[in-house]
N, C-alpha and C positions, 0 to 999 in steps of 0.2 A: 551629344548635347550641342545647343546650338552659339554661340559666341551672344555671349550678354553687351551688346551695342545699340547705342542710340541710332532713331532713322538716320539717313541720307537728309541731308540740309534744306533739298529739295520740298521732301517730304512734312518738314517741321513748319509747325502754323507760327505766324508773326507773333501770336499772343495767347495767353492762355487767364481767366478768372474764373471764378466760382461764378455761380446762377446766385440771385438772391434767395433760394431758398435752402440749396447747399453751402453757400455763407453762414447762416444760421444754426446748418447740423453743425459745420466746423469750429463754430464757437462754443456748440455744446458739449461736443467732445474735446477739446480745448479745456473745459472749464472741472473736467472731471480730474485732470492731474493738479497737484500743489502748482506754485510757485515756483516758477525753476525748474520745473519738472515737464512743462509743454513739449517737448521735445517724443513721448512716451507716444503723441496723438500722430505721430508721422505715418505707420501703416493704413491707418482707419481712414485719412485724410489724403494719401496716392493711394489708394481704394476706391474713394468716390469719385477723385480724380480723372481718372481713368474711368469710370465709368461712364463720366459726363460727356468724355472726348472721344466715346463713340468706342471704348472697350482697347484701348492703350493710350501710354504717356507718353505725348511727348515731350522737348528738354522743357519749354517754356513753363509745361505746367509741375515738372519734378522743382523747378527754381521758384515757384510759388508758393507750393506747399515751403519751401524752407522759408523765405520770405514769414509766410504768415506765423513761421513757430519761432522766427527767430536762429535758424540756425546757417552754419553755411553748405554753400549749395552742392558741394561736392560730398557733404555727411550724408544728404538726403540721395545726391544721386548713388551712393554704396548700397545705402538699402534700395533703393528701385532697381541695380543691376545684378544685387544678388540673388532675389526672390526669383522667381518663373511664374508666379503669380502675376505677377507686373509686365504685362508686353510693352516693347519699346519698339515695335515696328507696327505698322497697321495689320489689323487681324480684319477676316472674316468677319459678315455674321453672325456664324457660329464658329466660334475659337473651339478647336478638339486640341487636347491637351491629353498625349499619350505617357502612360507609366510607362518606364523603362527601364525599372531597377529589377532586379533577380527574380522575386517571386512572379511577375507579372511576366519578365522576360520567357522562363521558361515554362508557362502555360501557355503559350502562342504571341506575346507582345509583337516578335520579329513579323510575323505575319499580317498585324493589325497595319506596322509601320508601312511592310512594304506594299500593300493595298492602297495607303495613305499616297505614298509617294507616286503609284500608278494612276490614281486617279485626281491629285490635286497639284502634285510636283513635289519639288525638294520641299522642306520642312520652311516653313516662315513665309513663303508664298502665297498670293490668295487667289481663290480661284477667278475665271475671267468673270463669274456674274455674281461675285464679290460674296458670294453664301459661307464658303467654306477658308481656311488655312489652318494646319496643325503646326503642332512642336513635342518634341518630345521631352518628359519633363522630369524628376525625380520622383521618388513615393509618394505617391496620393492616399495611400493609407486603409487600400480596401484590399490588402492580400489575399486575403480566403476566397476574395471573387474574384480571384486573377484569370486573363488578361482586363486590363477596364481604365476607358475615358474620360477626363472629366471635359463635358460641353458648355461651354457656358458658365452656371452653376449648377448643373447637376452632374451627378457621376454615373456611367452607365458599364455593368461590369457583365461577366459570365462570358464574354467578348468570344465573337470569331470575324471573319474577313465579311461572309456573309451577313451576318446577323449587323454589322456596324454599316456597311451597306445599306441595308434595307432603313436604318434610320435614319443615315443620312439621306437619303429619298424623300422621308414622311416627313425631314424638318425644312428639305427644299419646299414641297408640295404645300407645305402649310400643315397638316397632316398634326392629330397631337400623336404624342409617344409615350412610351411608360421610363419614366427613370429608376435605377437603382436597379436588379440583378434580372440581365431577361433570358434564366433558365428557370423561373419560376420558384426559385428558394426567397423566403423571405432571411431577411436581413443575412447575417452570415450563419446560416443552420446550413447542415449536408443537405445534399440536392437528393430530392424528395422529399424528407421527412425529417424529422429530429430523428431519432436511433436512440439517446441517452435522455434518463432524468423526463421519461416520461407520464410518471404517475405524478397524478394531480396532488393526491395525497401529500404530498413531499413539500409542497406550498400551499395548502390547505389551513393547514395548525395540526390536523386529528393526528397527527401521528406523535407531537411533541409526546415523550413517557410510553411510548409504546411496546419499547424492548424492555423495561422496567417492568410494566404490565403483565408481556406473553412469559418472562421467565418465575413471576409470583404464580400465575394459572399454572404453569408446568409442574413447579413443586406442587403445587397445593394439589391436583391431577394427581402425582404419585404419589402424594399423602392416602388418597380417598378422599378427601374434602371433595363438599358441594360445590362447585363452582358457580354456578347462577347463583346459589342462594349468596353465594359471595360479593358477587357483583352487583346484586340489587341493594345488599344493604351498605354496599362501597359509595352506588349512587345516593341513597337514602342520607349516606353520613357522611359526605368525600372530605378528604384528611386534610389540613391546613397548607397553603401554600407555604414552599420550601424554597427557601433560594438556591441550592444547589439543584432543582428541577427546573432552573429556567422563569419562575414566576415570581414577581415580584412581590414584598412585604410591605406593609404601612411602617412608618418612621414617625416620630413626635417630631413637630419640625424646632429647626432654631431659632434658638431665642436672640433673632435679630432685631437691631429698630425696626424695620419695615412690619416682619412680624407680631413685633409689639403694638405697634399704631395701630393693623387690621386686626389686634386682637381688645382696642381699646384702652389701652395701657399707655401710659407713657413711654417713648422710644426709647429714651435711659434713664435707668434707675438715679431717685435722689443719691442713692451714696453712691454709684460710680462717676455722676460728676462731679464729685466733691472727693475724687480720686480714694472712695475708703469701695471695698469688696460688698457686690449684696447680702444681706445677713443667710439668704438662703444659699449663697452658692459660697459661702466663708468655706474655711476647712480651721475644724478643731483639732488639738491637739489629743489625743486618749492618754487620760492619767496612766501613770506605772504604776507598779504596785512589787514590792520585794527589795530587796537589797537592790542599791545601787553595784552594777559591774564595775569593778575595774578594769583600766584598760592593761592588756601585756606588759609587763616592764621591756624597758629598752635595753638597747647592749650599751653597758657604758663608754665603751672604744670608739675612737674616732681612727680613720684610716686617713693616711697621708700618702702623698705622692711618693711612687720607689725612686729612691735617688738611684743618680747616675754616676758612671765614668768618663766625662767629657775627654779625656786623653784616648782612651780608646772607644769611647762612642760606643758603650752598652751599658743597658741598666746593672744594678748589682744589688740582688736579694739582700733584703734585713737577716739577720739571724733569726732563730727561732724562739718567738714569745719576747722579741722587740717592738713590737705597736705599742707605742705611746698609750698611756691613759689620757683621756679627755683633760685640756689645762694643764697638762704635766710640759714639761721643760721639754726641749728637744733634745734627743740622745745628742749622746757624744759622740766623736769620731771614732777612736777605738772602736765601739760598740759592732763597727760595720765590718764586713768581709768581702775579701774583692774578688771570692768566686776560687780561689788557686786549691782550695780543697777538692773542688770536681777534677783535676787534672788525673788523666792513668796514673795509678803505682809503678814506679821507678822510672817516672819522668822527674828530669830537673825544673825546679819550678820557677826557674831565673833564665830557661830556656822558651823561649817565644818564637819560637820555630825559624825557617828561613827567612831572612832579610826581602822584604819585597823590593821589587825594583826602585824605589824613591828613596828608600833609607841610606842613612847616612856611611852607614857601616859596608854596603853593598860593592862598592867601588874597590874597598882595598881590598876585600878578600877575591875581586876578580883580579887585580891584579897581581894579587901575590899567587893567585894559582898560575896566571901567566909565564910569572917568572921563573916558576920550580922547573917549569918544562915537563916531559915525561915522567923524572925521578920524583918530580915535586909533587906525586898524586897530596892527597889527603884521605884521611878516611872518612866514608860519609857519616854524615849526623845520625844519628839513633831513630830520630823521629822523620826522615825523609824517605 
């Protein structure tokens, strides 16, 4: 790809404005975005730009366009050197603008390019009787017809070295030419013919219900049923449109103001301005009739938070058939259990296992084992 730079200084005109008549387009396009918002018209407006200046920009007229939208000129100049749409050196004539991304590359692009470079020079170039210069550019968007040029504004695809030869010839000569695929494929179909989705039928309509159709004759066939006589009295009486076949049903429409008014009616009812329901579209209540139901009785129990053991930091079960009656007193202390009934049989229940390392007790018993020395074992705990 070729380096996105402004011409040589040389090159660049004193000045650059609008025509009075592309003044005009630029105000109209201008005038399609909100407030604030002019800055959106900056492609459409270094588009015509460049068209005016003879098929590139140079700096003076990129600094115009910002000028006219208000922005500054270094915003404007990002989008003119990052497109490839945008030439910033003098072009040909005829500007050829070669794809050079993957799909194009490997259907022959490499070929188109180095034809290019043999008969006009390196890339950005123009020729000496000013007809031709190329660039190579990113996807141009016509994969299926790879390798392919865009000249000008048209795109010419199905490409070989020869065949883009030959048109560059016709468009020196004056010569017209045909744009878009010249291996004789229309648009992007296989070369020759379509191959698929060739029955008319199939964008016709005749066929909507078809396979619906061929498998009611097929039973009706291994019935013995008459099949024509079937079909002529199907024509004679055909069965109602069905929404699940595709064909649409009539609807009553709603009863909207608009509605109302082309239907002569007031757009709203007296009583919905008067914030009451229209008497037709109320909803009555239906008398009952039988015994009134009662509703389930409730549990009279309320449930209360399980208390805890803030000393040791775990809850501790009520006894059994301790929940309070609804408005009853709070149990008493007694009342509670602090759990030591879950301990194994023939543990001591004033035993709480080993001393973890922070307790208070932990210190003398290491040093009193210290002190025994070898004789001084202990015997270990039951539970360790």
């Amino acid at each position: 790809m070729a380096n996105r730079r402004l011409a040589p200084a040389e090159q660049q005109p004193a000045a650059f404005a609008f025509t009075p008549e592309n003044a005009r387009w630029a105000e109209a396009q201008i005038a399609k975005y909100p407030e604030g918002r002019q800055a959106s018209a900056v492609i459409p407006l270094l588009w015509r730009a460049q068209e005016q200046n003879g098929g590139w920009l140079p700096q003076k007229a990129i600094e115009a366009v910002a000028d006219e939208l208000g922005m500054p000129h270094i915003r404007v100049l990002e989008v003119a050197t990052f497109y490839t749409m945008f030439a910033l050196e003098p072009v040909g004539r005829y500007w050829i603008q070669v794809c050079g991304t993957v799909p194009c590359d490997v259907c022959g692009a490499k070929e188109l390019k180095h034809y290019l470079h043999d008969r006009l020079g390196p890339a950005g170039h123009v020729s000496p009787d000013g007809n031709f210069s190329w660039l190579e550019v990113e996807c141009l968007g016509a994969c299926c017809n790879a390798p392919m040029v865009q000249i000008n504004q048209d795109y010419y695809e199905d490409l070989t070295p020869e065949i883009l030869g030959r048109l560059m010839d016709d468009l020196a000569a004056g010569r017209p030419v045909k744009a878009g695929s010249q291996a004789g494929r229309t648009s992007s179909e296989p070369k020759g013919a379509a191959t698929t989705l060739t029955d008319e039928t199939l964008f016709d309509g005749s066929r909507i219900g078809a396979w619906r159709r061929r498998f009611e004759e097929e039973g009706l066939h291994e019935a013995g049923a008459d099949t024509q006589a079937l079909a002529a009295r199907e024509a004679a009486n055909p069965k109602p449109a069905r929404p699940d076949a595709g064909r649409p049903i009539g609807s009553p429409a709603a009863q909207t103001p608009a509605q109302r008014a082309a239907d002569g009616k007031a757009p709203v009812e007296p009583a919905e301005a008067k914030g009451q329901s229209a008497p037709e579209r109320a909803t009555v209540a239906a008398p009952r009739s039988g015994p009134e139901v009662q509703p389930a009785p409730q549990s009279g129990r309320s449930y209360t938070e399980t208390p805890s053991k803030p000393e040791e930091g775990r809850p501790v079960a009520e006894t059994k058939g301790s929940t309070p009656v609804s408005g009853a007193e709070p149990m008493a202390a007694p009342a509670r259990t602090d759990g030591s009934q879950a301990k194994p049989v023939g543990v001591d229940p004033a035993d709480r296992g080993p001393p973890g390392p922070g307790s208070k007790d932990s210190g003398a018993k290491d040093s009193g084992a210290k002190g025994a020395g070898p004789a001084g074992k202990t015997k270990p705990s039951s539970n360790r």
